[in-house]
C-alpha positions, 0 to 999 in steps of 0.5 A: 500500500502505497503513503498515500493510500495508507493516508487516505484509507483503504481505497475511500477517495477524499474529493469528488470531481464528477459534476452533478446532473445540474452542473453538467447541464448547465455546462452543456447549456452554456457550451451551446450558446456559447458555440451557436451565439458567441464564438460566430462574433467573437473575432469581430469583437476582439478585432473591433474592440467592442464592448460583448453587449449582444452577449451579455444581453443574451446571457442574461435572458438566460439567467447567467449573470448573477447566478451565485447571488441568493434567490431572495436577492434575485439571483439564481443562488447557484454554487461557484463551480456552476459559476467557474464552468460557465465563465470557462466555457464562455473563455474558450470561445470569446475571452471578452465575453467570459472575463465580462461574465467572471467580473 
């Protein structure tokens, strides 16, 4: 048995890495839009310098913006990895419009 292992206990793990069911949805969800609405004017956008405003309008209809902010606050009381994944999806295609959603 390796330190580890003897460290840990006999083969119990410490940490989960799968997402949940919710999580993974909203990672698809937003790995769509992001494909579909943003990455087809992402190089305009950086090419022009321009403020991401028709995607930021899009992604608040979707609820997005303010998604870790509790309910009672009107916010969608959603946990920071959902928040970490859709930042990271919307990075992938359109850094100004992931770094405008992570601020």
């Amino acid at each position: 048995m390796s330190t580890l292992e003897s460290a840990i206990g006999q083969g119990e793990t410490m940490l989960n890495f799968q997402l949940n069911e919710q999580q993974q949805m909203i990672r698809d969800m937003i790995r769509d839009f992001a494909v579909k609405e943003v990455e087809p004017i992402a190089a305009e956008i950086d090419e022009t310098m321009e403020f991401p405003e028709a995607n930021i309008d899009k992604l608040a209809q979707l609820g997005i913006l303010g998604m870790t902010v509790p309910p009672e606050y009107g916010g969608q009381g959603m946990d920071h990895l959902s928040y970490t994944l859709v930042v990271e999806e919307l990075s992938r295609v359109c850094a100004s419009t992931g770094i405008t959603v992570a601020a």
